[in-house]
matplotlib code that plots the C-alpha trace (Angstrom):
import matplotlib.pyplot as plt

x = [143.8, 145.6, 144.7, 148.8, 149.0, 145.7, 147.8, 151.1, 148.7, 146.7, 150.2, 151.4, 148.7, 145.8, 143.9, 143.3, 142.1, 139.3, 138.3, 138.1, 136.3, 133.6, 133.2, 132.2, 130.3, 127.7, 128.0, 126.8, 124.4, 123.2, 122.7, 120.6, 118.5, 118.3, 117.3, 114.6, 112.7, 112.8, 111.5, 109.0, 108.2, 107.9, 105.7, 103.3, 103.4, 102.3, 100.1, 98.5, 94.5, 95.2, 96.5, 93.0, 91.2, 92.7, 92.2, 88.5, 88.3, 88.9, 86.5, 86.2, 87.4, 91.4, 92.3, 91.1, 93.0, 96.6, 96.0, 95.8, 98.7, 101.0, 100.4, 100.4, 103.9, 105.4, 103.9, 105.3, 108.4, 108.3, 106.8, 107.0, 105.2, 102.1, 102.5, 102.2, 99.7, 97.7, 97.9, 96.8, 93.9, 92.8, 93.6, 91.2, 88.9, 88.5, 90.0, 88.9, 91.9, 90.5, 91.0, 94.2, 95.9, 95.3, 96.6, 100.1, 100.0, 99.7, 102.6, 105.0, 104.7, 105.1, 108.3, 110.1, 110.3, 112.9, 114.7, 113.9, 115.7, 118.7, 119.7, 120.1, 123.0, 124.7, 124.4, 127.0, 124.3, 124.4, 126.4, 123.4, 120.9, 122.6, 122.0, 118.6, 119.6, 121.3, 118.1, 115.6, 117.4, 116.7, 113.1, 112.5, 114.6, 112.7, 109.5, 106.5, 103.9, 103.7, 103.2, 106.1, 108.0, 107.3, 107.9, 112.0, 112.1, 111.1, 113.8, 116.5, 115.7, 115.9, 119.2, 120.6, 119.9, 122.0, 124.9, 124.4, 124.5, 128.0, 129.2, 129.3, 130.2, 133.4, 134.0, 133.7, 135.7, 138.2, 139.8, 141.3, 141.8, 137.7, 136.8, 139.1, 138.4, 134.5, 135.0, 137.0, 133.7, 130.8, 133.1, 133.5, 131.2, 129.4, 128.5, 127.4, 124.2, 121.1, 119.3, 122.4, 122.4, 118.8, 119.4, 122.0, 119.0, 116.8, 119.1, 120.6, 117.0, 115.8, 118.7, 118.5, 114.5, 114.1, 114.6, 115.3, 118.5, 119.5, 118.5, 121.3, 123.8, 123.2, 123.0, 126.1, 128.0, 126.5, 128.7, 132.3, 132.0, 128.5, 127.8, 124.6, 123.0, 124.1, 122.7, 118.9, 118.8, 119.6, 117.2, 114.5, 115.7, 115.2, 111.6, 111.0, 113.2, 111.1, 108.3, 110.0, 108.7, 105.2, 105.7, 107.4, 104.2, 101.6, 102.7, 100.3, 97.5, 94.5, 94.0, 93.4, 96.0, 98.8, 96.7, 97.3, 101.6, 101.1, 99.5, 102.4, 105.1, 103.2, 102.7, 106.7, 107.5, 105.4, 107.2, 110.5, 110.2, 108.7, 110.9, 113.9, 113.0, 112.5, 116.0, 118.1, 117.1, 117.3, 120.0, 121.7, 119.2, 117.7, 120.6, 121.2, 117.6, 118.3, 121.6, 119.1, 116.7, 119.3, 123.0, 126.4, 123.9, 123.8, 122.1, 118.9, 119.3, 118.8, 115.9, 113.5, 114.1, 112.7, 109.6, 109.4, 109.5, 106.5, 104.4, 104.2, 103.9, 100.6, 99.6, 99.4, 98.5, 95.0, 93.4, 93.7, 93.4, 90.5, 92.3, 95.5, 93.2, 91.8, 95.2, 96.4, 93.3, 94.4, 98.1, 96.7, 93.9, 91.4, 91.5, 88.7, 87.4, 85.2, 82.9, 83.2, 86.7, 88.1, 89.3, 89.9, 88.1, 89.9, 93.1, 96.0, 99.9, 100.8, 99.1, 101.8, 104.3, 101.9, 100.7, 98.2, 96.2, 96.5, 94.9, 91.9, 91.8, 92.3, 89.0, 86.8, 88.1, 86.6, 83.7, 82.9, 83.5, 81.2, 78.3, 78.7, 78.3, 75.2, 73.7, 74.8, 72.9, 69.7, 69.6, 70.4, 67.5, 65.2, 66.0, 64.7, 61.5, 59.9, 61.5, 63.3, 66.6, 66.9, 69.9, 71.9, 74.6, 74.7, 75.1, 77.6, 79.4, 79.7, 80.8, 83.8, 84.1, 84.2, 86.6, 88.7, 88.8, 89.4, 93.0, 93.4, 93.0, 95.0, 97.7, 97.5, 97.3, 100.7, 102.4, 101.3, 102.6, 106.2, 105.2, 106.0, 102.9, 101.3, 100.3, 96.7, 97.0, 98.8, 96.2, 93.9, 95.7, 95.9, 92.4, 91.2, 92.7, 90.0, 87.4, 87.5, 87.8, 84.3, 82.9, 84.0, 82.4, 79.6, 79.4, 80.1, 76.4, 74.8, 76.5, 74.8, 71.6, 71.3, 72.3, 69.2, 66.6, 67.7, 67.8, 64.3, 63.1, 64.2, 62.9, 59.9, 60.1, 57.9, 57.5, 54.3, 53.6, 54.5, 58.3, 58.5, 57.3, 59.3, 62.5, 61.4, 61.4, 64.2, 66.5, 65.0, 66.7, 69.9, 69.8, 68.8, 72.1, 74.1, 73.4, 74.3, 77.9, 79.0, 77.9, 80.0, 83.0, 82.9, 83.0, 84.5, 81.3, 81.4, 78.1, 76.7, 77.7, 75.2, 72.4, 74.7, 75.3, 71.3, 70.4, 73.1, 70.9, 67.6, 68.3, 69.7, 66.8, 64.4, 66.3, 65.2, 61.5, 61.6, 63.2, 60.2, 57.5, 59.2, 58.8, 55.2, 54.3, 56.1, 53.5, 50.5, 51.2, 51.3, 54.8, 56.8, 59.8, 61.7, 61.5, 63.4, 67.0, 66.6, 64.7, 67.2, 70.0, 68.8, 68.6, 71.7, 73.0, 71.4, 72.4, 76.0, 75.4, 74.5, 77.7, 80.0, 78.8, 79.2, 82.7, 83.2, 81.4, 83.5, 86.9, 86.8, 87.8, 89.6, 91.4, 89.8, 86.3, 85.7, 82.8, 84.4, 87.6, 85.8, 83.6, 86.6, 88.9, 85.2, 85.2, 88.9, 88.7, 85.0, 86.8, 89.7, 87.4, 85.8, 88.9, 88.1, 90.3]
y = [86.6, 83.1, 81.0, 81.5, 85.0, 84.9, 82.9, 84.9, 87.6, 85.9, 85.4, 89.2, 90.0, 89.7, 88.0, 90.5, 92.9, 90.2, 90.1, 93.8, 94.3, 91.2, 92.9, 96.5, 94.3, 92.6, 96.8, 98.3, 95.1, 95.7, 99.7, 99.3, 97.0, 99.3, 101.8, 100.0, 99.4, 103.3, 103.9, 101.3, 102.6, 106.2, 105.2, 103.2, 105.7, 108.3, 106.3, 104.6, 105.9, 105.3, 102.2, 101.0, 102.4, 100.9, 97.4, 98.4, 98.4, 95.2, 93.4, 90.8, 92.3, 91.2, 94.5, 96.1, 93.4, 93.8, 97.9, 97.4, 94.7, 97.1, 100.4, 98.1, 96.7, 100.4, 101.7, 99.0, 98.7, 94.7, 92.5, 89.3, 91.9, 92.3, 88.8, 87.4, 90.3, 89.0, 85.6, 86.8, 88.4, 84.8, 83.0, 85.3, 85.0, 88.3, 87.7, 84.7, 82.8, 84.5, 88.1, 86.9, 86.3, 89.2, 90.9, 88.8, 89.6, 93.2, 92.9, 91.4, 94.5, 97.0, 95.2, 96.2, 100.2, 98.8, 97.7, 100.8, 103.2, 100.4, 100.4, 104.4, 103.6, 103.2, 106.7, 108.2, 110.0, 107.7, 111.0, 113.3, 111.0, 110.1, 113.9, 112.9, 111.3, 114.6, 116.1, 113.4, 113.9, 117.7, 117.4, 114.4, 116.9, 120.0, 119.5, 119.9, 118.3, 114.5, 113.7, 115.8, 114.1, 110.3, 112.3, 112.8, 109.5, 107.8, 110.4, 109.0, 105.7, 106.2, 107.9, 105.5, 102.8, 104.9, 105.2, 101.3, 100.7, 102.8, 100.6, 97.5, 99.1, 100.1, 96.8, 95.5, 97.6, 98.3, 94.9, 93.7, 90.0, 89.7, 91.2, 88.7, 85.9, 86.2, 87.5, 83.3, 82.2, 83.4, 83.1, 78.4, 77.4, 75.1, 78.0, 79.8, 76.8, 78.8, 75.9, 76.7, 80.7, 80.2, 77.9, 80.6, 83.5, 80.9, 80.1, 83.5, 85.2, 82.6, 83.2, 87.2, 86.6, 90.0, 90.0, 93.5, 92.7, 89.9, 91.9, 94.7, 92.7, 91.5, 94.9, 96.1, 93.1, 92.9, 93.9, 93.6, 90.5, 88.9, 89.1, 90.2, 86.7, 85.1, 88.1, 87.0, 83.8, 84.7, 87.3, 84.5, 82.8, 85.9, 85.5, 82.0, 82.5, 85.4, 82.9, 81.5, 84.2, 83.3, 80.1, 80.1, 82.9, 80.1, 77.5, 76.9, 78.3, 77.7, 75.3, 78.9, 80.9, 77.8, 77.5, 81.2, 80.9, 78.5, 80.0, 82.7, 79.9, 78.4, 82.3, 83.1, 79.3, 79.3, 82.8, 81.2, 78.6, 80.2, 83.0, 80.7, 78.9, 81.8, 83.2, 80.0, 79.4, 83.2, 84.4, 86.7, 88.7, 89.3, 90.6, 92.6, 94.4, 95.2, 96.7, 98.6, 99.7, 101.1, 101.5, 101.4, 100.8, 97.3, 98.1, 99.5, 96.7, 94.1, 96.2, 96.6, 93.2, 92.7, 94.9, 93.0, 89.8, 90.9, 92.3, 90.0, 87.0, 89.1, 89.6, 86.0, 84.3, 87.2, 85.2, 82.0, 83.6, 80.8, 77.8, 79.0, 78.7, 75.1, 73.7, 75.4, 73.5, 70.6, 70.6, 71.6, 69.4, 70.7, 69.7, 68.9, 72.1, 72.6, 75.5, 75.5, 76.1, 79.0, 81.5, 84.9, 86.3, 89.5, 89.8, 87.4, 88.0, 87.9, 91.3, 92.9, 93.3, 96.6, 98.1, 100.6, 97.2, 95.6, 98.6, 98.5, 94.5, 94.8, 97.5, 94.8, 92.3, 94.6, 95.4, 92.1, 90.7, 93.5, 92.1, 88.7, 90.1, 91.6, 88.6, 86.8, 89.5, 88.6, 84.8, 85.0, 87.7, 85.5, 83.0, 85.5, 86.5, 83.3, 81.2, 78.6, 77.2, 76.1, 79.3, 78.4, 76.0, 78.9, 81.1, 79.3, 78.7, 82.3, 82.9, 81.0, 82.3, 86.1, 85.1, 83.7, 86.6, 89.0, 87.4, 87.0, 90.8, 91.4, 90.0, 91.4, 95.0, 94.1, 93.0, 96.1, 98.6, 97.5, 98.8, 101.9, 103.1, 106.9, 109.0, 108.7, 104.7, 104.6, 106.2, 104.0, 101.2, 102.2, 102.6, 99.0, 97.4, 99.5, 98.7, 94.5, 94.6, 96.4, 93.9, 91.3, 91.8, 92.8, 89.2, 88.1, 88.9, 87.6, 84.0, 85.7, 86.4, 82.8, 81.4, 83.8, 82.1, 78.5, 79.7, 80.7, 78.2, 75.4, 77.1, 78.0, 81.3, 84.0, 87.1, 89.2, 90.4, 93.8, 92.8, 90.8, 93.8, 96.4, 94.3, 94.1, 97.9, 98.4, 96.0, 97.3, 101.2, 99.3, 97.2, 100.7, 101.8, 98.8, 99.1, 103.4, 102.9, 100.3, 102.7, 105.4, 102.8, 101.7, 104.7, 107.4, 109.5, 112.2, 113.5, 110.7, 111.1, 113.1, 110.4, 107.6, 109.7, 110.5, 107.1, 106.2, 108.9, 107.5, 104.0, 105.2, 106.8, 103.5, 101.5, 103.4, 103.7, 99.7, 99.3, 101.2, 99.9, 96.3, 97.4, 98.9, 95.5, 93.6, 96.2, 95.6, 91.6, 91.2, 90.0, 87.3, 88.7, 85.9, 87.6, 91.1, 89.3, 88.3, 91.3, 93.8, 91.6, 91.6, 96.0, 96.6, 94.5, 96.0, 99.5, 98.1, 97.2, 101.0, 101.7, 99.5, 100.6, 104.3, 103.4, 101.8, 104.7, 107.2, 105.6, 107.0, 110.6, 109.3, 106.1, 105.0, 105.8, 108.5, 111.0, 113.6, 113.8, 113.2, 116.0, 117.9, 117.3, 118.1, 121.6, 122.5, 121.8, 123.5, 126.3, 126.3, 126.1, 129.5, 131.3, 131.0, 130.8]
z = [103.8, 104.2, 107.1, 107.8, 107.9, 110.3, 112.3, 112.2, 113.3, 116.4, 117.5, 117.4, 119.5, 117.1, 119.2, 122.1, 118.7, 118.2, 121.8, 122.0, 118.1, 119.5, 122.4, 120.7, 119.0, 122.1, 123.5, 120.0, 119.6, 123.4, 122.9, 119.4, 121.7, 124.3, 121.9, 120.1, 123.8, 124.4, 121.1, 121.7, 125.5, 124.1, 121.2, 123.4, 126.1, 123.4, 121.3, 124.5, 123.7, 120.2, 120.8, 122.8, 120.2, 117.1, 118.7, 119.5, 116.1, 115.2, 112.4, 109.7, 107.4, 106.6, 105.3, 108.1, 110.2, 108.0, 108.6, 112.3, 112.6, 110.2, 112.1, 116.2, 115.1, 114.2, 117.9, 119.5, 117.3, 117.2, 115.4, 118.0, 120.6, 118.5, 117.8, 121.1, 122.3, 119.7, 121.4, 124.2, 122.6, 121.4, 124.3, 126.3, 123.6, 122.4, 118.8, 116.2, 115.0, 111.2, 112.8, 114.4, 110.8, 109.7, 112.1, 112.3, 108.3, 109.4, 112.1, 109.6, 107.3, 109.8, 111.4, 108.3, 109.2, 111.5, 109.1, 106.8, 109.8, 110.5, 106.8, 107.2, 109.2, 105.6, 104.2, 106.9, 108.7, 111.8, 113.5, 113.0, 114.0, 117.4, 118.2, 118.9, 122.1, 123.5, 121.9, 123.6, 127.0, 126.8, 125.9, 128.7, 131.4, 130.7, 128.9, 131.2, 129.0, 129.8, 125.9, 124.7, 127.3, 126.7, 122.0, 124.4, 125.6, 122.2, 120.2, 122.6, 121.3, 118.1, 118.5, 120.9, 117.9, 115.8, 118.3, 119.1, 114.9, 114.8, 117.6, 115.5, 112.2, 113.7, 115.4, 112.3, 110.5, 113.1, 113.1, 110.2, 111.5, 112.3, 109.0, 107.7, 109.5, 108.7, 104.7, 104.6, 106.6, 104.3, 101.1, 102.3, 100.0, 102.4, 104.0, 101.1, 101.1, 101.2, 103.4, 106.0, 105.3, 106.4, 109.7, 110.7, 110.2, 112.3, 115.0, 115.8, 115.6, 117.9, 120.3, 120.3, 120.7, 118.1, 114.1, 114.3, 116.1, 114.1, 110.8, 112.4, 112.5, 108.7, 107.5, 109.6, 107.3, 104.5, 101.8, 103.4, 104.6, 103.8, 100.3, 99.2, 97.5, 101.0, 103.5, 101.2, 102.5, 106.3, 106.0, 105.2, 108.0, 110.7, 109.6, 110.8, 113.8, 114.7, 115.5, 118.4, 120.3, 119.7, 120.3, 123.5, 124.3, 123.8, 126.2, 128.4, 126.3, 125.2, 121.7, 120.2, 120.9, 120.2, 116.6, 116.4, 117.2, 114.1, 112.1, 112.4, 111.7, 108.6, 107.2, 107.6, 106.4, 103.2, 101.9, 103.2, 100.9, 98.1, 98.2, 98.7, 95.6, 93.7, 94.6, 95.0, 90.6, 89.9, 92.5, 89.8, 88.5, 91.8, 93.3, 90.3, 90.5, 94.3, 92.9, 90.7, 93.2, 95.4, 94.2, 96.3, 98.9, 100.2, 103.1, 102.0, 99.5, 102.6, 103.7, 100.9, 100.3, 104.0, 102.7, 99.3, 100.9, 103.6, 101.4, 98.6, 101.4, 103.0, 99.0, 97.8, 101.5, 101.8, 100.0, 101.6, 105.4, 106.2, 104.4, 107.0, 109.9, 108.9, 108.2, 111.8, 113.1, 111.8, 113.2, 116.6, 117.8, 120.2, 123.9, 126.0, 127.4, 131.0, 130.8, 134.3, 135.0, 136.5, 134.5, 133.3, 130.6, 129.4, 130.8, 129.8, 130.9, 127.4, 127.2, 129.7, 126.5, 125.8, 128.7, 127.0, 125.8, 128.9, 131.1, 128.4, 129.4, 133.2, 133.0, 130.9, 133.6, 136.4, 134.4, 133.9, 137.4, 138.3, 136.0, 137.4, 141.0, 140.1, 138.2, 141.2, 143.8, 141.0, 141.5, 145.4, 146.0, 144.0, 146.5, 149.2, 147.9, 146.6, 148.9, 146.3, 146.7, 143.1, 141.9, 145.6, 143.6, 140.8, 142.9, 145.2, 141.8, 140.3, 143.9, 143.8, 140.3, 140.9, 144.0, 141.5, 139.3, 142.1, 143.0, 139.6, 138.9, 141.9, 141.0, 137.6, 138.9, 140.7, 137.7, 135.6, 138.6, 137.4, 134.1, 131.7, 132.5, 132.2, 134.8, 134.2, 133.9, 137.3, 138.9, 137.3, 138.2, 141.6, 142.1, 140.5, 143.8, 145.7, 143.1, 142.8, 146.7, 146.9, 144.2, 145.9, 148.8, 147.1, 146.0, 149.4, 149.9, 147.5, 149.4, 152.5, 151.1, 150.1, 153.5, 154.7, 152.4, 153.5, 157.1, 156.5, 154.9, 157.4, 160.4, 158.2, 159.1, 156.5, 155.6, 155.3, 151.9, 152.8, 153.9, 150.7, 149.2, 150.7, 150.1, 146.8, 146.0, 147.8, 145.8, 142.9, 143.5, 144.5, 141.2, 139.1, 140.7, 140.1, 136.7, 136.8, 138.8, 136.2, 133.4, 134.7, 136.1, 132.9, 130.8, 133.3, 132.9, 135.5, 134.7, 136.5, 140.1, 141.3, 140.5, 142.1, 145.1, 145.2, 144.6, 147.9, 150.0, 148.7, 150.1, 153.6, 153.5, 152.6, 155.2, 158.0, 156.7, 156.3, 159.4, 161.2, 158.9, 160.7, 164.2, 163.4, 162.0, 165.1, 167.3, 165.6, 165.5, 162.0, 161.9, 164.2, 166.4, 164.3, 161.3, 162.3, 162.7, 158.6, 157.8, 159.5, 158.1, 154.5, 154.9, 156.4, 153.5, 150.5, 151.9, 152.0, 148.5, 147.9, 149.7, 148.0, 144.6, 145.3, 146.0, 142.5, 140.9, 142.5, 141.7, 138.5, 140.5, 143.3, 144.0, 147.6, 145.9, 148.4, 147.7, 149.5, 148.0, 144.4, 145.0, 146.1, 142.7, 140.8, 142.2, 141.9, 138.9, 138.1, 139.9, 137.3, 134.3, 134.9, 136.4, 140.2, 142.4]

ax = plt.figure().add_subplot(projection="3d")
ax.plot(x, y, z, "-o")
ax.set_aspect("equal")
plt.show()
């Protein structure tokens, strides 16, 4: 078409035809999107225990690593979302920057199902697969199950990215003026330049922040208007652009998890180049093979050239895994680092993109700002009972430390209540706010029981052995159950209520016998009157202790950590199992 008859045609009205075709365009563009997040929401949502499991798993071993990057990316549909989770991973330092790559190996092989189900869009079944979101709909509205419904949601997805894909084939095709326009475009021979073809993959992807989106719109025009050999090179190009994401993700970071976003870049940059070599001598016969490997099909042609291109990378960079690290060492240089700076150890917001991980976190986050409260309760009761100040600035420094991680958890739990979460992680969720405010104030007394032993000390006050002794046994039932509630907070073992609610009666119990083993001793004159105030105080406190941690135990049944209504659930559903009722 002649840049005069495009002309002639703009004036008749052609342009209002482009305005409404690019239009159809950003609508079909913005309901594949759509669709891919429901898909990826439904697949999370489905996958969710799996999900915690698979990166329980994680190991040494790079195959291992490239298995659980391939099959993360194809439940979360995205290939920047496993990328930057795994930054989080690192940045909290759960991962190794050596298990990292192997996973963002993984996550660029299992990015290209995407592809796989967008070039379907080119065998003229797109109308039967955008059934699936009448058929989603139905299942979400009238299925009871909450699996079979979150199976709906993800079937809507996928058929919404069908509807969204015939959106922008017909824009295409439904204007003769944009087709033409864009066929005079790709066939400039400056534009035809591989190193430009390439920037244009880079720049778009970077813009639409998602290679599957980018790699749509190449598949949706490849073959009318972008010829095959040209639709290669902006392919190579989505694959660095795709590492944006990642990058953006580790601003702010630590040294690890920016080493990590770079190591991604130098991964999709080395195949880039090699590939773009490969091609740019032998463009011909390569686009002749694809021709081979799937005929009249350009589309499917673009996406197994997005596997090919994934999978060879991952099988001649395996090998050199630890050479990636050091040279991403190198590039980043490592900053100087405080061991005493506040921070969070599990949870990172970079985790947020897949809510399933980032409840697993948030739990190790509780769990461990529960072990630090009870080291902390160790160091200040030594304090008490051998009369030494030497833990107080350790334990005045945990202190500030497990305050810390309480707002920080807080504000976490916030953030993931906005989330696509299950019914069983909202609950969960909901009961951690209840759970790191009873820690907390658990470590408020181990501050308290420190201020005792210096009170003590400076008004050289004592106990008798048998106080010392007393206090002794009684903080060592409170510290058998400290270590029991965190076993079953930790893995929601039922079976173990009972002993934390026995051990909770055994120490109301103890208090009162110590407290009237105190006045006996204040009768007989073996103990001063100015002991009882630190005495009484140090009782009432361990037995809040008890209290606290029967609350964090008994979260795992109800939210508030109520005994009562635990017990309560625990018999319905007792009741239930054996038909009564």
């Amino acid at each position: 078409m002649t840049a005069t008859f495009t002309l002639s045609l703009l004036a008749a009205g052609g342009a209002t035809e482009i305005l409404l075709s690019v239009l159809m365009l950003l609508a079909g563009l913005g309901v594949l999107m759509t669709g891919m997040k429901m898909l990826s929401e439904g697949l999370e949502r489905s996958a969710g225990g799996s999900m915690r499991k698979l990166f329980g798993r994680i190991s040494n071993n790079r195959f291992a690593g490239i298995g659980v990057g391939a099959v993360a990316t194809i439940l979360v549909n995205s290939s920047a979302a496993t990328t930057v989770m795994v930054i989080g991973f690192v940045n909290a330092g759960l991962m190794t920057l050596f298990q990292a790559t192997s996973i963002i190996m993984g996550a660029n092989i299992g990015t290209t199902l995407t592809g796989v189900i967008i070039a379907l869009s080119g065998f003229d079944i797109g109308s039967y697969m955008a059934v699936l979101v009448f058929v989603g709909v139905v299942i979400t509205m009238f299925a009871k199950n909450d699996t079979v419904k979150r199976i709906g949601y993800a079937l809507t997805g996928l058929g919404l990215m069908f509807v969204g894909l015939s959106f922008m084939s017909r824009s295409i095709k439904g204007s003769e003026i944009l087709t033409g326009a864009l066929q005079n475009l790709f066939a400039f021979k400056p534009v035809q330049f591989p190193l430009l073809l390439i920037l244009i993959g880079i720049i778009c992807t970077a813009l639409f922040q998602s290679s599957a989106a980018m790699t749509a719109l190449v598949v949706t025009m490849v073959g009318t208007i972008i010829p095959m050999e040209s639709a290669l090179f902006i392919i190579l190009g989505t694959n660095i652009g795709t590492c944006v994401t990642a990058i953006i993700a580790s601003f702010g970071a630590s040294t690890n998890a920016k080493r990590t976003a770079m190591i991604h870049l130098l991964f999709n940059t080395i195949g880039t180049v090699l590939f773009t070599t490969f091609i740019w001598i032998f463009k011909n016969p390569v686009v002749y093979l694809f021709n081979l490997m799937a005929p009249n099909s350009p589309q499917m042609q673009v996406a197994l050239f997005h596997v090919i291109f994934n999978v060879l990378t991952t099988a001649l960079l395996v090998p050199f895994i630890r050479p990636l690290t050091r040279l991403a060492t190198l590039l980043v240089k490592e900053k100087k680092n405080d061991d005493d700076i506040l921070k969070m150890y599990y949870i990172d917001d970079r985790i947020l993109h897949t809510p399933p991980i980032a409840v697993a976190q948030v739990l190790k986050e509780v769990v461990n700002m529960s072990e630090m409260a009870r080291d902390n309760l160790d160091r200040a009761m030594k304090c008490v009972v051998e009369r030494n100040l030497s833990e107080r600035e350790k334990v005045l420094k945990e202190e500030e430390k497990i305050n810390f991680v309480n707002k920080g958890v807080a504000r976490y739990l916030i953030k993931m209540q906005s989330l696509s979460l299950s019914k069983s992680d909202e609950k969960l969720v909901g009961s951690l706010h209840h759970v790191i405010s009873d820690v907390e104030r658990i470590g408020d007394h181990a501050e308290n029981f420190t201020e005792e032993a210096s009170d003590m000390i400076q008004s050289d006050i004592k106990f008798t052995a048998d106080a010392v002794e007393e206090l002794s046994r009684m903080y060592e039932k409170v510290r058998k159950m400290f270590d029991t509630a965190i076993y079953v907070f930790e893995n929601r073992d039922t079976s173990k209520l009972a002993d934390v609610s026995q051990m909770e009666a055994e120490i109301d119990v103890m208090k009162r016998e110590l407290g009237n083993n105190h006045v006996a001793r204040l009768n007989a004159g073996t103990c001063s009157v100015d002991c009882s105030t630190h005495f009484y105080s140090l009782i009432t406190a361990l037995e809040r202790v008890a209290d606290h941690l029967t609350n964090v135990a008994f979260s795992i049944r109800s939210a508030s950590g109520s005994q009562i209504e635990a017990m309560a659930k625990l018999a319905e559903e007792n009741a239930k199992k054996h038909g009564v009722g």
